[in-house]
ZALUMLUM-60559 format. One record per residue (C-alpha): residue in three letters; chain; x, y, z. Coordinates in steps of 0.05 Angstrom, whole numbers. Each point is the difference from the previous one (the first is absolute). Layout:
N
+---------+--------+--------+--------+--------+
| residuo | cadena |      X |      Y |      Z |
+---------+--------+--------+--------+--------+
|     ALA |      A |      X |      Y |      Z |
...
+---------+--------+--------+--------+--------+
//
This chain:
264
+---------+--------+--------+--------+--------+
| residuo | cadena |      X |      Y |      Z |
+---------+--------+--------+--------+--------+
|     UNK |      A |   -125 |   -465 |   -818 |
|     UNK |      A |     17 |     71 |     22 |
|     UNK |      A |     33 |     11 |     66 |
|     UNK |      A |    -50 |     44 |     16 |
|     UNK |      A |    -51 |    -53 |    -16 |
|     UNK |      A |     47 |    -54 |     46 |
|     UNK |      A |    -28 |    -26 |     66 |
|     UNK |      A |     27 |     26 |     68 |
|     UNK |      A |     49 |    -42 |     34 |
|     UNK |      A |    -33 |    -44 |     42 |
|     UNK |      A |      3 |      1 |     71 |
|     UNK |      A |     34 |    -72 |     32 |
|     UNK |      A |    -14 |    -24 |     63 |
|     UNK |      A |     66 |     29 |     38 |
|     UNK |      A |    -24 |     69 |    -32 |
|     UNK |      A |    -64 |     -7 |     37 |
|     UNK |      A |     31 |    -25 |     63 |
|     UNK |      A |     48 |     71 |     -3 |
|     UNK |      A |    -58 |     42 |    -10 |
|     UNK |      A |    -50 |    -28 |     56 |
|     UNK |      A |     54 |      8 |     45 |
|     UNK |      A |     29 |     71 |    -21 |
|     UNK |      A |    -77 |     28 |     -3 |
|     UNK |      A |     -4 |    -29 |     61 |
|     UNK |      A |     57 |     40 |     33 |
|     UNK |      A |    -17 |     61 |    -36 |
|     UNK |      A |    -71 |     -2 |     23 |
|     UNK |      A |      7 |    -16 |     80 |
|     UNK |      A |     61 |     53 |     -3 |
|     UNK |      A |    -45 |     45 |    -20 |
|     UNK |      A |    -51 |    -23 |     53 |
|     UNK |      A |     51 |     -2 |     54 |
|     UNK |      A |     10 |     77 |    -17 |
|     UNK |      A |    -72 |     16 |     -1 |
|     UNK |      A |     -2 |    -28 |     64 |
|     UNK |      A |     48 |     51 |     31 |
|     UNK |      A |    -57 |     53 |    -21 |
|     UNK |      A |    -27 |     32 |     75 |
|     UNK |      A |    -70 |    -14 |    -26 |
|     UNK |      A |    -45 |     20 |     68 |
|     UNK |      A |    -35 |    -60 |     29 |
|     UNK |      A |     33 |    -54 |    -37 |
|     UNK |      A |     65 |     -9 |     41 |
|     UNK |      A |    -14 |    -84 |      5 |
|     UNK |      A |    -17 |     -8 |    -64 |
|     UNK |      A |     64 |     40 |    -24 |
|     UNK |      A |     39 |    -36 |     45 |
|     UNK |      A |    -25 |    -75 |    -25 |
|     UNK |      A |     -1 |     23 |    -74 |
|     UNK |      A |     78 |     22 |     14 |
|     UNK |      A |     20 |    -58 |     30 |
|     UNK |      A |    -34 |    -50 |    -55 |
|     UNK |      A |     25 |     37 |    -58 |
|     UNK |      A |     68 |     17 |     23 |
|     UNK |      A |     14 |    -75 |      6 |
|     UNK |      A |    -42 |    -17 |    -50 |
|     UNK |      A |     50 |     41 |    -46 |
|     UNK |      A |     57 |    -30 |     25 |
|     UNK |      A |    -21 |    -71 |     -1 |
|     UNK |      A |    -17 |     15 |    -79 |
|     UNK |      A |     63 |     28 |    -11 |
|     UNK |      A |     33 |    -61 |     41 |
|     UNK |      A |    -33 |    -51 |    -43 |
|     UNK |      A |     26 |     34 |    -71 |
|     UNK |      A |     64 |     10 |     18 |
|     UNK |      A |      0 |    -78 |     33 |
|     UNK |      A |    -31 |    -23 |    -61 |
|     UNK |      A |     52 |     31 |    -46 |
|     UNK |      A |     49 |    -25 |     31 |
|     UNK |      A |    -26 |    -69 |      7 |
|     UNK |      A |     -8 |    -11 |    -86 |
|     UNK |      A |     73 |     38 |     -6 |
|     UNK |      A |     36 |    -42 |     49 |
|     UNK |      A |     47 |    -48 |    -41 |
|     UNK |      A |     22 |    -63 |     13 |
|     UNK |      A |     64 |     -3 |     35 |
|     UNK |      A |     70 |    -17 |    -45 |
|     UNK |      A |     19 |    -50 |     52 |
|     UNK |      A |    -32 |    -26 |     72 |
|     UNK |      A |     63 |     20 |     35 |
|     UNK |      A |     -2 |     68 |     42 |
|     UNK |      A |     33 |     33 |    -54 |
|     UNK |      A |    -54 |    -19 |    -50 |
|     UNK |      A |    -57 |     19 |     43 |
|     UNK |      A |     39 |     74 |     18 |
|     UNK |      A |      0 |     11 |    -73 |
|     UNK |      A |    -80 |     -3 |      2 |
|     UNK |      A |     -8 |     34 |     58 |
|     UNK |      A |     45 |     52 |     -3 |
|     UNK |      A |    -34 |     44 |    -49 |
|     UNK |      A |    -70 |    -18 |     24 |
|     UNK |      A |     24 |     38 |     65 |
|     UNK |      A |     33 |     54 |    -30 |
|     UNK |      A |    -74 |     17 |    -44 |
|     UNK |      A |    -53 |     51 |      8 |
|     UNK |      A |    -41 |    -49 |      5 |
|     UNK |      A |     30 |    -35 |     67 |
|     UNK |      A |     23 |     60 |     30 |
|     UNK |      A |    -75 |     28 |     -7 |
|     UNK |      A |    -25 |    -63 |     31 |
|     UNK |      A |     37 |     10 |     53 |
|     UNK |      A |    -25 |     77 |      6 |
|     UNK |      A |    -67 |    -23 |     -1 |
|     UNK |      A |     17 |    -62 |     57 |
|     UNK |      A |     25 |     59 |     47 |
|     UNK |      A |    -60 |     43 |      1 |
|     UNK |      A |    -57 |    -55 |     -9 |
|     UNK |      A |     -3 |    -12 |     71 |
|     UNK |      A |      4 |     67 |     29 |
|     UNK |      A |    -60 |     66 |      5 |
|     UNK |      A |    -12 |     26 |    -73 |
|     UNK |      A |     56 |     49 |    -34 |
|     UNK |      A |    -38 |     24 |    -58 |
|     UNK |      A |     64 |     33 |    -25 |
|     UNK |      A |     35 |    -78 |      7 |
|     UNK |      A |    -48 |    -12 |    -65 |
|     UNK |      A |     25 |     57 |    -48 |
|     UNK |      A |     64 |    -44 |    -35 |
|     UNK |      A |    -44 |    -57 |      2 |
|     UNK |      A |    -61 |     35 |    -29 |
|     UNK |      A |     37 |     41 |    -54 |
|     UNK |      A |     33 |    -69 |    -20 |
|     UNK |      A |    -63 |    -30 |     -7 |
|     UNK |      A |    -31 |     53 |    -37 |
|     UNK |      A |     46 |      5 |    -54 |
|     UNK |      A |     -6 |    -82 |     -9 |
|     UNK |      A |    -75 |     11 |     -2 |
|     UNK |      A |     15 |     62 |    -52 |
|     UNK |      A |     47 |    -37 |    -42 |
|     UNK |      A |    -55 |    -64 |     -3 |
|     UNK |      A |    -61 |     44 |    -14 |
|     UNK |      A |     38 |     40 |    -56 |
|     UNK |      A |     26 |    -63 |    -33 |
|     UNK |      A |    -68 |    -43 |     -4 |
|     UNK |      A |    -59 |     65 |      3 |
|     UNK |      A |     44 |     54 |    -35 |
|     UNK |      A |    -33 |    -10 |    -68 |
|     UNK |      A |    -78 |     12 |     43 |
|     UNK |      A |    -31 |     55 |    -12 |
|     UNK |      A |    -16 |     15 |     72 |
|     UNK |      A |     80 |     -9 |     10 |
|     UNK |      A |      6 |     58 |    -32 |
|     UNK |      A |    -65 |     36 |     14 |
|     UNK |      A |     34 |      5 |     74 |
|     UNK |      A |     63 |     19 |    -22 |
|     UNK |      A |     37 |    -68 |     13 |
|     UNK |      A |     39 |      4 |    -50 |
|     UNK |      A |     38 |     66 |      8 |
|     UNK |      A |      2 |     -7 |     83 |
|     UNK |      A |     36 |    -64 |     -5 |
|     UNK |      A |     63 |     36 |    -60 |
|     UNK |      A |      0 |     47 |     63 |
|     UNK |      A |     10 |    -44 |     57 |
|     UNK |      A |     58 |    -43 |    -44 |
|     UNK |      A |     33 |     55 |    -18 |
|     UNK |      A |      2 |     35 |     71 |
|     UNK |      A |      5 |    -70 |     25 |
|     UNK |      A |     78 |     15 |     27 |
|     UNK |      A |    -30 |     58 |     43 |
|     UNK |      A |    -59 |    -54 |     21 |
|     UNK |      A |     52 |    -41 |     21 |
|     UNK |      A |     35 |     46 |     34 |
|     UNK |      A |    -48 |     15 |     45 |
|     UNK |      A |    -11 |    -71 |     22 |
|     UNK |      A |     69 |    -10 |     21 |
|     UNK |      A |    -19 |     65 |     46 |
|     UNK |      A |    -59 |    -21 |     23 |
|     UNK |      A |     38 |    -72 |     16 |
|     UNK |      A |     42 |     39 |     34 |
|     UNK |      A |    -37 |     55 |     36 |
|     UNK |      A |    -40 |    -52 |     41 |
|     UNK |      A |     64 |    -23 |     40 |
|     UNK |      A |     -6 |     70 |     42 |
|     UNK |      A |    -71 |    -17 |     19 |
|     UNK |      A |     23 |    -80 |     26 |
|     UNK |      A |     60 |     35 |     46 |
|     UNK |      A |    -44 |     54 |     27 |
|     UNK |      A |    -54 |    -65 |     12 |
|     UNK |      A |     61 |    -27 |     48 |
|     UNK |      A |    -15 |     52 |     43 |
|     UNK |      A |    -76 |    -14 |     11 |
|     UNK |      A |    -43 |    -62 |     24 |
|     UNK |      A |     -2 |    -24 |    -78 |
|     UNK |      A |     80 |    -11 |      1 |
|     UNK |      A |     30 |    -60 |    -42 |
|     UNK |      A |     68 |     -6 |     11 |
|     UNK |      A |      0 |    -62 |    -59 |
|     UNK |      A |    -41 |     46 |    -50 |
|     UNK |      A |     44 |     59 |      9 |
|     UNK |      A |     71 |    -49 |    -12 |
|     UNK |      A |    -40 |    -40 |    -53 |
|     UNK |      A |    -17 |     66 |    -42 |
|     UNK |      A |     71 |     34 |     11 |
|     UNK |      A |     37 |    -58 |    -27 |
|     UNK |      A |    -53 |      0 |    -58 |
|     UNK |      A |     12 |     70 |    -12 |
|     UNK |      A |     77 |     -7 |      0 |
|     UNK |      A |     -9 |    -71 |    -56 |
|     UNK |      A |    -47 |     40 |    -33 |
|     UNK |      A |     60 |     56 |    -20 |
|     UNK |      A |     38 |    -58 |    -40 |
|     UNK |      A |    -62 |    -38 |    -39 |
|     UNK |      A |     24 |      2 |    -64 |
|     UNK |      A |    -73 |    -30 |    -31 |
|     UNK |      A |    -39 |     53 |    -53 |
|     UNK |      A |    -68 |    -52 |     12 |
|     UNK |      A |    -56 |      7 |     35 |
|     UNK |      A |    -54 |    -46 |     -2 |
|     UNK |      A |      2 |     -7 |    -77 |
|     UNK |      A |     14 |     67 |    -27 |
|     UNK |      A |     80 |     38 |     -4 |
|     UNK |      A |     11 |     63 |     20 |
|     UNK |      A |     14 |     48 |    -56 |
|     UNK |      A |     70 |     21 |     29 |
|     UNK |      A |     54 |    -27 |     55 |
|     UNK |      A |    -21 |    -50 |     60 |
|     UNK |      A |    -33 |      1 |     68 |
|     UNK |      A |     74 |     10 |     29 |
|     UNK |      A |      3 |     65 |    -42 |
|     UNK |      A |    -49 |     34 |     32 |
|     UNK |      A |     12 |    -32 |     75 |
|     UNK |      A |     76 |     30 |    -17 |
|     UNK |      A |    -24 |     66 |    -30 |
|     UNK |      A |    -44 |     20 |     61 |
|     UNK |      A |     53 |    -16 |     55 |
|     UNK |      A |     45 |     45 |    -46 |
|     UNK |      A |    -41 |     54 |      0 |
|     UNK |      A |    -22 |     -3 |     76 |
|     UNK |      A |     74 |     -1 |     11 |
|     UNK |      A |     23 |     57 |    -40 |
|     UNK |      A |    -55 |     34 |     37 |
|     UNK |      A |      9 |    -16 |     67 |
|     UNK |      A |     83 |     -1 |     -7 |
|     UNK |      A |      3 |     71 |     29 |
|     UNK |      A |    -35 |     -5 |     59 |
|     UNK |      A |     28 |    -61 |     20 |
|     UNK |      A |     69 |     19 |     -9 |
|     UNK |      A |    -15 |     41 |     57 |
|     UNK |      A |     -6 |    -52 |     47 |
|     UNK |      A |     59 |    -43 |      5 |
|     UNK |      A |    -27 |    -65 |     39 |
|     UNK |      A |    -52 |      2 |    -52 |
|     UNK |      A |     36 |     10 |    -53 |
|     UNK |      A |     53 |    -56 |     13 |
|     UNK |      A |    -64 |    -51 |     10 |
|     UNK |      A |    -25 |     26 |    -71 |
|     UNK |      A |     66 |    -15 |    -34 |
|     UNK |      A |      9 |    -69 |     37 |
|     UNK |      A |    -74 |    -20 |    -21 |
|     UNK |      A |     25 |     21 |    -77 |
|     UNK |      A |     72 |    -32 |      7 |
|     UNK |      A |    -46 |    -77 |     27 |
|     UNK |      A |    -52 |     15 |    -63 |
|     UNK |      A |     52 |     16 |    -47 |
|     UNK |      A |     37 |    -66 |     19 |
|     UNK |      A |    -66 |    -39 |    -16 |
|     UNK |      A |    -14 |     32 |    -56 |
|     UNK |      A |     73 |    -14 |    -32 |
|     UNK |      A |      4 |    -76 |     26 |
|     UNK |      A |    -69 |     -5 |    -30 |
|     UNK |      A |     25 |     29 |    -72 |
|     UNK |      A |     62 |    -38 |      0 |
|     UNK |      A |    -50 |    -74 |     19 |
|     UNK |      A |    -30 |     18 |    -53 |
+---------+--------+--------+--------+--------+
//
């Protein structure tokens, strides 16, 4: 038999499980942003359909990144403390914990659509990488151009993720400024800052199922801090009670980031 003549891969059931739920996030993030829309008339409606489907797409994300985790986990070496560190250390340090935990922190509060960009961008290329693997060979899979969008998004997939980590990062602005209003959450705006600052040392290239084409999620967390510091390093030089808080809060993360490395 040719391999052109060969049968597509077939689909199992955790494949199915990691598209639902990615086409799922994809979809409501999408609705959450059509939501946003100031369509005259339909503010209730647009408020309800915002609501659903932001949570709706973080519950879907939730539940893949829960359910990888749950068929990855290993048994531990040995049921002392040591043995059950070893398993959960490197569950805790993984994209897919850490995003959990993103999602946890915003599922209660009023709808961010921005909050669903990493998660939605994540999910998208699962879905992508799933669709091109079992459909590629269709002919309507190619008839929409499939095929050449998804080489695109893998091999601008470093700038993709790059963008996450700001997005991740750009919503911590918009929790502090929240402190100051009626909506304030001391917990969420603690919870997500110490996120942000783990999130600069995960050293796992995963997400859901797929790898990232180049580096880790601590890369790009490390990469935008650098920038916004090279940046912002003039200005702030100016001011010296600012500036000495800026180099204390680099001299604490610098300390965790070098007992971290050397645990590991």
């Amino acid at each position: 038999m040719s391999a052109s003549s060969a049968a597509p891969p077939r689909m199992d059931a955790r494949t199915c499980v990691f598209l639902v739920l990615t086409l799922s996030v994809c979809v409501n993030a999408f609705a959450c942003a059509l939501a946003t829309l100031p369509i005259p008339g339909l503010r209730d409606a647009r408020a309800a359909l915002g609501l659903f489907s932001f949570r709706a797409a973080l519950v879907s994300a939730l539940l893949g990144f829960l359910y990888r985790i749950a068929y990855s986990m290993k048994r531990p070496p040995s049921y002392t403390l040591a043995g059950f560190k070893a398993v959960i250390d490197p569950i805790v340090d993984s994209n897919g914990f850490q995003l959990s935990a993103y999602a946890l922190i915003f599922l209660p509060g009023r709808p961010i659509p921005s909050v669903l960009f990493p998660l939605a961008t994540c999910a998208a290329y699962q879905a992508g990488t799933i669709l091109n693997k079992h459909f590629g060979h269709t002919g309507l899979w190619r008839r929409v151009g499939g095929g050449t969008f998804f080489l695109y998004a893998q091999e601008n997939m470093h700038r993709a993720m790059m963008t996450c980590a700001t997005m991740e990062i750009s919503v911590l602005p918009v929790v502090l400024a929240e402190l100051f209003t009626p909506r304030r959450s001391f917990a969420r705006a603690f919870a997500l800052a110490s996120l942000l600052r783990r999130r600069c040392s995960c050293a796992d290239n995963t997400v859901f199922r797929i790898k990232y084409t180049y580096y880790d999620a601590g890369y790009y967390h490390r990469q935008f801090w650098s920038m916004l510091d090279e940046k912002t390093a003039p200005a702030i030089a100016k001011v010296p009670p600012l500036a000495a808080l800026v180099r204390a809060a680099k001299a604490r993360l610098g300390t965790t980031s070098a007992r971290k490395s050397k645990a590991t």
